[in-house]
C-alpha positions as CSV (number, residue, x, y, z in Angstrom):
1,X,0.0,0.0,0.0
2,X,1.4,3.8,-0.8
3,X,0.5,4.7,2.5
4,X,3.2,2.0,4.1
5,X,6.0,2.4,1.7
6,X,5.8,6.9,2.4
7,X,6.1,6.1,6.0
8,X,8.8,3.8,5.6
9,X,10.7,6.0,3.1
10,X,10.3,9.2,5.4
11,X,11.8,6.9,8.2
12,X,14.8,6.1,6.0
13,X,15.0,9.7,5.0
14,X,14.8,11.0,8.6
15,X,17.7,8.5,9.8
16,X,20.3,8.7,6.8
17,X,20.0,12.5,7.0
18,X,20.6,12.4,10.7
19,X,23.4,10.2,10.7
20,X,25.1,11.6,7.7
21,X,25.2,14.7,9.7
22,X,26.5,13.1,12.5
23,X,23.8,13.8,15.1
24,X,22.0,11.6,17.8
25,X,18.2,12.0,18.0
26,X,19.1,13.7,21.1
27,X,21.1,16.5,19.1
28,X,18.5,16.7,16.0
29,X,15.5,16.7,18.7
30,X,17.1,20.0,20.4
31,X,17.5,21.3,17.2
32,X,14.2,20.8,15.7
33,X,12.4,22.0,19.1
34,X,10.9,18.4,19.5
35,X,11.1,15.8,21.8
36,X,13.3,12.7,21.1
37,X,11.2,9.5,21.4
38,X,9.4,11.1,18.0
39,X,12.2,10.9,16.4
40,X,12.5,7.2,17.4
41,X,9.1,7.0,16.2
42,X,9.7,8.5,13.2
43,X,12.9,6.3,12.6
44,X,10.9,3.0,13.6
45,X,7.9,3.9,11.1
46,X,5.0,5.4,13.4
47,X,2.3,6.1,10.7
48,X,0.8,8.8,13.0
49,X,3.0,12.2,13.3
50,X,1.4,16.0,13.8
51,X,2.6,17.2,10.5
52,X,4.0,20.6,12.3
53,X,6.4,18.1,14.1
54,X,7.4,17.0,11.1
55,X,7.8,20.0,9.2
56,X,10.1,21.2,12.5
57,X,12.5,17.7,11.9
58,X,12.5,18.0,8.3
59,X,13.2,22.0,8.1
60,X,15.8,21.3,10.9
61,X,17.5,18.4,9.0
62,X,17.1,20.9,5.3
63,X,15.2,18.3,3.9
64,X,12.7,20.4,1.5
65,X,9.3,18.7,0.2
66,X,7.7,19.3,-3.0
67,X,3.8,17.9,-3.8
68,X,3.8,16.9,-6.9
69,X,0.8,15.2,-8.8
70,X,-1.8,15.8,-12.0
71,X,-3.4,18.9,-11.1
72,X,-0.4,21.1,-9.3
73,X,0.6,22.7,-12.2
74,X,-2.8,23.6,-13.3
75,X,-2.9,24.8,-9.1
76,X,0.1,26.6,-9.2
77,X,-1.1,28.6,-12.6
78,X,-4.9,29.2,-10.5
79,X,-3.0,30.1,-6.9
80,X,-0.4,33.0,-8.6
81,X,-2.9,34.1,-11.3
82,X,-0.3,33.2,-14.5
83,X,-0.9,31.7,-17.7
């Protein structure tokens, strides 16, 4: 299911990018502003995460996210008002 294989490609994102910067989930919990055992969570594939907890771990690690799909360009063109 997509739903399983995001989670567990975010939790292999989350843990590469923290090791190849050489941080504990300790050090990358005080800087994102979260606690630790979510980023245990996170690591281990917890399928339930407040996405502003998220956003703080990814923006802390510079991992950027794009949404991609059918209708964003078509959004994008609505959204800024450009042909």
């Amino acid at each position: 299911m997509y739903h399983n294989s995001f989670v567990e490609g975010l939790a292999g994102i989350v843990t590469y990018h923290r090791k190849k910067n050489k941080l504990t989930r300790v050090e990358l919990a005080h800087k994102a502003g979260v606690g630790k055992t979510i980023l245990f969570d996170i690591e281990h594939g917890k399928k339930t995460i407040r996405i502003d907890t998220l956003v703080k771990i990814l923006d802390a690690l510079e991992i950027k996210v794009e949404l991609t799909g059918e209708l964003m360009q078509e959004y994008n063109r609505d959204v800024t008002n450009q042909p």
